[in-house]
C-alpha positions as CSV (number, residue, x, y, z in Angstrom):
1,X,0.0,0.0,0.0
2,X,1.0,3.6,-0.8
3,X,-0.1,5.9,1.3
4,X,1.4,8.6,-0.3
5,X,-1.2,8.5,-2.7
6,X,-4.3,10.9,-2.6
7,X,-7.4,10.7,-4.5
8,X,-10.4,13.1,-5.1
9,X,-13.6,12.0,-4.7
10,X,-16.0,14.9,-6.0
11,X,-19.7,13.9,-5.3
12,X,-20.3,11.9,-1.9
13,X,-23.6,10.2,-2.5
14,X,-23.6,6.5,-2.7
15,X,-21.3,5.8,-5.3
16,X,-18.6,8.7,-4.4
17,X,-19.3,7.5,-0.4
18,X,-18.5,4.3,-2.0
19,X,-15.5,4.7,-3.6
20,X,-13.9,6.4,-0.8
21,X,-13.8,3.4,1.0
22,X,-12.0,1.6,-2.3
23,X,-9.5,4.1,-1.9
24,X,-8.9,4.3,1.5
25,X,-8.6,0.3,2.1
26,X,-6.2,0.2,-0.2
27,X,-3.7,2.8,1.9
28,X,-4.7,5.9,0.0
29,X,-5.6,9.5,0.9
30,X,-9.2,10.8,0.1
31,X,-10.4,14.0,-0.3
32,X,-13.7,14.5,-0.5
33,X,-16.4,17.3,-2.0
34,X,-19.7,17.6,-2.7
35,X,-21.7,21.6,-2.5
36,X,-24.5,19.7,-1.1
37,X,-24.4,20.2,2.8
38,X,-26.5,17.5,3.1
39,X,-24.6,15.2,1.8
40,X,-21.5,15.7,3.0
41,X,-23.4,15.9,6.6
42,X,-24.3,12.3,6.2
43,X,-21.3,10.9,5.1
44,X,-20.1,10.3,8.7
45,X,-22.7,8.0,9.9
46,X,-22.8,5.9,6.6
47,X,-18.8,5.2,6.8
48,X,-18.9,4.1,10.4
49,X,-21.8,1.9,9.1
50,X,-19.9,0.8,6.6
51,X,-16.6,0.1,7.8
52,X,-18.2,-1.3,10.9
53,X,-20.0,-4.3,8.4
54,X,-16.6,-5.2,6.7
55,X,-15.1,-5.7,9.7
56,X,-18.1,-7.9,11.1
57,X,-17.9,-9.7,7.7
58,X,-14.3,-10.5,7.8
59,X,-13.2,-8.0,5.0
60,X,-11.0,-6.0,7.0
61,X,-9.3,-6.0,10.7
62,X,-11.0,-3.0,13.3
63,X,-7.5,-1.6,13.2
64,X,-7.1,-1.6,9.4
65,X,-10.9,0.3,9.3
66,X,-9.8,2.7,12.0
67,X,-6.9,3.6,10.3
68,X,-8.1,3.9,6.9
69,X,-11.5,5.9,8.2
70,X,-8.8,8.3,9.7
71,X,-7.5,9.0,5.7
72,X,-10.7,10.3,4.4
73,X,-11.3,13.7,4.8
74,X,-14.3,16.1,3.6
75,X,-13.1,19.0,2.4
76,X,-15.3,22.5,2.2
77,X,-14.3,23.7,-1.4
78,X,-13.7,22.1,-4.4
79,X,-9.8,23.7,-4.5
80,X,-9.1,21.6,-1.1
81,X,-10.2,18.5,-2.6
82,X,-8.1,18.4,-5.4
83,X,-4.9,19.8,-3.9
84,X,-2.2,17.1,-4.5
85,X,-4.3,13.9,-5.7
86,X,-3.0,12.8,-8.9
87,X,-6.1,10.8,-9.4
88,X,-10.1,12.3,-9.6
89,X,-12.9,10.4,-9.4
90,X,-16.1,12.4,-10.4
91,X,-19.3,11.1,-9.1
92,X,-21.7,13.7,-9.7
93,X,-25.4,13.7,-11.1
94,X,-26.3,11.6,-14.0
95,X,-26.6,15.0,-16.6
96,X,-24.2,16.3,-19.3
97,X,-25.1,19.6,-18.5
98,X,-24.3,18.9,-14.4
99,X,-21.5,16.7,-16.0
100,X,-19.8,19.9,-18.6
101,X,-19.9,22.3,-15.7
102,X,-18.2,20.5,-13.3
103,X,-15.5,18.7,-15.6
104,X,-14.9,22.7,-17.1
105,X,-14.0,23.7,-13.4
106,X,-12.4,20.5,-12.9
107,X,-9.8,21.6,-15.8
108,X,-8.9,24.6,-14.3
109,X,-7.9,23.4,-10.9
110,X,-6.5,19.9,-11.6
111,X,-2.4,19.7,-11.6
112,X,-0.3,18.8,-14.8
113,X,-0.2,14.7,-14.2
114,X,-4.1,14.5,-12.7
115,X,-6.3,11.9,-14.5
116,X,-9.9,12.4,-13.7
117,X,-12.2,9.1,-14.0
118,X,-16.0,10.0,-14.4
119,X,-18.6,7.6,-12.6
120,X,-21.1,8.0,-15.7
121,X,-23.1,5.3,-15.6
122,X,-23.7,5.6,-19.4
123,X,-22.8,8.7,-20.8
124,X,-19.8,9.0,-22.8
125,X,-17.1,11.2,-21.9
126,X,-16.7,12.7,-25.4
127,X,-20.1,14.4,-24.5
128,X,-18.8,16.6,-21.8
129,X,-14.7,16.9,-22.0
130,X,-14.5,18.0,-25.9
131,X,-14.2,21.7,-24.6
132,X,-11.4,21.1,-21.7
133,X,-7.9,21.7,-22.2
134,X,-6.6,18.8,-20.5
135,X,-9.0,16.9,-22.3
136,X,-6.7,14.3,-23.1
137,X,-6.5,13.1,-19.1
138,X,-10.2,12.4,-18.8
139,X,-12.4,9.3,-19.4
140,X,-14.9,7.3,-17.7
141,X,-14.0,5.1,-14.9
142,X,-17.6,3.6,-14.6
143,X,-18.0,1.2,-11.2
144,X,-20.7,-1.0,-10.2
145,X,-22.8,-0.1,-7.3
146,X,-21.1,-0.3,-4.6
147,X,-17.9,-0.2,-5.9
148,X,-15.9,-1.5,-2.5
149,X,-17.8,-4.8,-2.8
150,X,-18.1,-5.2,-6.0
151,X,-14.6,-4.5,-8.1
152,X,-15.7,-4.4,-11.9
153,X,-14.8,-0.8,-13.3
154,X,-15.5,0.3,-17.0
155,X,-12.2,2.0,-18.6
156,X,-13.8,4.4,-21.6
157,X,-11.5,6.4,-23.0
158,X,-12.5,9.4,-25.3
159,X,-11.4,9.6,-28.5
160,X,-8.7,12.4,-27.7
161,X,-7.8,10.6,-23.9
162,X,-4.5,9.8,-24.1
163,X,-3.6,5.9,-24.4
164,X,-1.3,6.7,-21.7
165,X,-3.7,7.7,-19.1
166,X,-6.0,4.8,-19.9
167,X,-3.0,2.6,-18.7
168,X,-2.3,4.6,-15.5
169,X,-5.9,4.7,-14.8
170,X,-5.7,1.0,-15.3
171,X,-3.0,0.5,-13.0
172,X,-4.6,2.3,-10.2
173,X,-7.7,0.5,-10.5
174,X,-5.8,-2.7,-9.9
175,X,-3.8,-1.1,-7.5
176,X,-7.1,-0.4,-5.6
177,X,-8.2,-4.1,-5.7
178,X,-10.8,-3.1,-8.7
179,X,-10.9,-5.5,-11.7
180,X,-10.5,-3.0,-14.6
181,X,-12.1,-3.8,-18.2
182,X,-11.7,-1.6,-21.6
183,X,-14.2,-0.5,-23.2
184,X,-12.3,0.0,-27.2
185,X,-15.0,2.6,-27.9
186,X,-17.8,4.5,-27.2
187,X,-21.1,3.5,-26.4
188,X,-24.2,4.6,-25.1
189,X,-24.5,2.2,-21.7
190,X,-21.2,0.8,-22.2
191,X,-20.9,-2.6,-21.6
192,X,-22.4,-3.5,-18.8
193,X,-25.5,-1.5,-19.1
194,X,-25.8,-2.7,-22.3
195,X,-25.5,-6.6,-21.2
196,X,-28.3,-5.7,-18.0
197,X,-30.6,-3.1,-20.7
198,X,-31.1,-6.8,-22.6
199,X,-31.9,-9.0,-19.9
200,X,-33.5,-5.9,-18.3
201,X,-35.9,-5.4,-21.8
202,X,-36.7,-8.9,-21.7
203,X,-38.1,-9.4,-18.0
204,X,-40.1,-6.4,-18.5
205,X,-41.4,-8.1,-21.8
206,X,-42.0,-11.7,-20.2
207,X,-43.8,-10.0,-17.0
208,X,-46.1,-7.5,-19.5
209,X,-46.9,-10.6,-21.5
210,X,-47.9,-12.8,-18.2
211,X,-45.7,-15.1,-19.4
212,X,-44.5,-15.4,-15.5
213,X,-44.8,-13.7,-12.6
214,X,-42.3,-10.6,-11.6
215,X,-40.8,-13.3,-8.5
216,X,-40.4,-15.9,-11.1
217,X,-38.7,-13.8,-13.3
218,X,-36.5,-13.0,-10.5
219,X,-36.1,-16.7,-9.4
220,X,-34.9,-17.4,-12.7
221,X,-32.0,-15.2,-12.3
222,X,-31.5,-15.8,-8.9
223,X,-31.5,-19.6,-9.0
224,X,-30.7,-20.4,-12.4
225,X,-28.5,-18.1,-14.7
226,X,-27.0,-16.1,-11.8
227,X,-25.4,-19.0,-10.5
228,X,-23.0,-19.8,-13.0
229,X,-22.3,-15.7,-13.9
230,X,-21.4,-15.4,-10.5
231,X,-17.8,-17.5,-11.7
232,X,-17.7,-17.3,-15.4
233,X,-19.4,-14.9,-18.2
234,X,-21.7,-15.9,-21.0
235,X,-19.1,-16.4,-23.6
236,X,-17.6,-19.6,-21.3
237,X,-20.9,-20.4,-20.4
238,X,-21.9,-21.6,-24.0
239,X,-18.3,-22.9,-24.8
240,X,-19.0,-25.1,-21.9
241,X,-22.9,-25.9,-22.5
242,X,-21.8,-27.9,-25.9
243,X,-20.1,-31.1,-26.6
244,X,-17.8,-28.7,-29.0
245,X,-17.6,-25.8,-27.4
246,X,-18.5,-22.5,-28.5
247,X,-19.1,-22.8,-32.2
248,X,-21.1,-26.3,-31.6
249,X,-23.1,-24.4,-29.2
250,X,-23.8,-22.1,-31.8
251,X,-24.7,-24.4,-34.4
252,X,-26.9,-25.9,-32.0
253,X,-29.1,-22.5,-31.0
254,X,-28.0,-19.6,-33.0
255,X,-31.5,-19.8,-34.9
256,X,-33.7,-20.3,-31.6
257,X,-31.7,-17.1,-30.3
258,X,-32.6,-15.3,-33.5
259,X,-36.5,-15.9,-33.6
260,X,-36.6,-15.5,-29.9
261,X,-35.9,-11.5,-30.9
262,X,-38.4,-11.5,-33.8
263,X,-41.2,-8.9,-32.9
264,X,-40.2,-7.9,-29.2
265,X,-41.0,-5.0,-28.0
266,X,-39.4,-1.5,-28.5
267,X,-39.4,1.5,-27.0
268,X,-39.6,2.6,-23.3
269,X,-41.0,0.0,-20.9
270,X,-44.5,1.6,-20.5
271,X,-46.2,3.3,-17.4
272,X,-48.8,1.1,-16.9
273,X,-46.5,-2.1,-16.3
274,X,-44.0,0.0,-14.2
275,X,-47.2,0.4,-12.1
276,X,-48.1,-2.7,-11.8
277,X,-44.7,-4.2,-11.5
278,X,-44.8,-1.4,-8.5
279,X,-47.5,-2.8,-7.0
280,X,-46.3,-6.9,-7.2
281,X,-42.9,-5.6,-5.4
282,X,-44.7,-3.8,-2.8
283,X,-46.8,-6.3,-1.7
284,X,-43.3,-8.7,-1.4
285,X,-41.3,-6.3,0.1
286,X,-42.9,-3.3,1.5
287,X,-41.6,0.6,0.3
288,X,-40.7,1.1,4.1
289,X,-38.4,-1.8,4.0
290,X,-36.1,-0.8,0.7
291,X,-33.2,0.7,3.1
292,X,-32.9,-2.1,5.1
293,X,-33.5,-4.9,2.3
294,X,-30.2,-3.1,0.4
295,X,-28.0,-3.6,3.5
296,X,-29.4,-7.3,3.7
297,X,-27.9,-7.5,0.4
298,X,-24.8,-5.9,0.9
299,X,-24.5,-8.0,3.8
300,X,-24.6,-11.1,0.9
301,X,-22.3,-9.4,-0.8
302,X,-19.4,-9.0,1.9
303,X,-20.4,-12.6,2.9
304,X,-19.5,-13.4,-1.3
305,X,-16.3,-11.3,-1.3
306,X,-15.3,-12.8,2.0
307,X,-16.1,-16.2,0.4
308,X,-14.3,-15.5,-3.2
309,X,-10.8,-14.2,-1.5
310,X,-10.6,-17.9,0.3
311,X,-11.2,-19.9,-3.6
312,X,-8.3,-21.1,-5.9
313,X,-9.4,-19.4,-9.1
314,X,-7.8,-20.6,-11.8
């Protein structure tokens, strides 16, 4: 670990909340912003919450929270933030036009080796850092929610980023304990956006068309596919679901995959099945009970990543 590191976190909801603790596990310094008062006001009690699970779930030592707890700091002004981190990561509001405005004032302050990672969730960086000067040290470092439990981050460069800085930001994802993947060019959604948007679409089609119900749907995924992605993706999933591996597999299906897309539905998923779908999770879990359903499953989660650090992976 090098403590001598600092990184910026600018933006403490959950994701910026949640990356300071990726950071400061991993022995750096964070600085953190956010203009919101409230936000920054809350910050304290989540992180003690936080750091207190991991270290009832085995991921870290009480010592090792205390002391990396003691390297965060929330700083009043955007300037304080950023003084010495050689690394940004911007977690603000989902918006180009929040997104622009903050990366122009980000370009001003930032010193002559800082790489700044956006959180964008799906917006490419080429819509909000063509005007920047240092243009070239921007791209989108996109996590998965939360990112200190779960290490996939989304490396999209620009087309003017500088291959160099997609390497650095590289390393210090891995550095971090974050399992970096590149993204060659961009897309809308990236990649995996784009992979949940399509199983997303179709349980929203299969539950509009009563083909089953919203908790079978769910079982389906939870009992059945998730098990196997939890260890390998789709691609060794099918080389390993055919006598001959990936081709046979394809040989085998490619045309029941095809007609399964003929005439599925486009466009936004409508109101009326939102509603509904609304209604059939409400009566399984009720509204009241969201807050504390999501720390049952982060609780799952650090029980997983507790679980995954003590396999032999080959």
């Amino acid at each position: 670990m090098n403590v001598e590191k600092t990184a910026a976190i600018v933006g403490v909801g959950l994701i910026g909340s949640a990356w300071s603790v990726a950071f400061a596990r991993a022995g750096w310094r964070v600085q953190m912003y956010d203009e919101r008062a409230a936000a920054c006001e809350a910050y304290g009690a989540w992180a003690d919450a936080t750091w207190d699970a991991m270290v009832a779930h085995k991921l870290v030592t009480a010592a090792d929270a205390r002391a990396a707890r003691q390297r965060v700091t929330l700083c009043s002004t955007l300037p304080d933030a950023l003084d010495g981190a050689c690394y940004v990561q911007e977690s603000a509001a989902e918006t180009v036009e929040v997104k622009t405005s903050l990366f122009s004032q980000l370009d001003g302050l930032i010193g002559k080796d800082t790489i700044i990672g956006s959180s964008s969730s799906g917006i490419p960086g080429s819509a909000f850092t063509e005007e920047c000067k240092h243009r070239g040290r921007m791209l989108i470092c996109h996590p998965v929610n939360p990112p200190h439990l779960i290490p996939l981050v989304e490396l999209v460069p620009t087309p003017w980023t500088d291959p160099e800085v997609v390497e650095k930001a590289r390393g210090i994802m891995t550095a971090i304990g974050q399992t970096p993947i590149l993204v060659r060019k961009e897309i809308g959604g990236f990649v995996l956006n784009r992979l949940q948007g399509a199983l997303l679409n179709e349980a929203w089609a299969l539950y509009e068309d009563g083909v089953a119900s919203l908790d079978d749907i769910d079982a389906t995924v939870r009992d059945g596919l998730g098990l196997r992605w939890e260890f390998m993706g789709p691609f060794e999933t099918i080389d390993l679901n055919a006598p001959g591996g990936i081709s046979d597999y394809a040989s085998r299906f490619r045309r029941m995959y095809s007609e399964m897309n003929n005439g599925r539905k486009k466009g936004p998923w409508p109101d009326d099945v939102i509603k509904r779908a609304d209604e059939d999770r409400a009566a399984l879990l009720s509204r009241s009970q969201l807050k504390p359903r999501s720390e049952w499953r982060d609780g799952y989660l650090m029980d997983l990543v507790a679980f995954r650090k003590g396999m032999k992976r080959d």
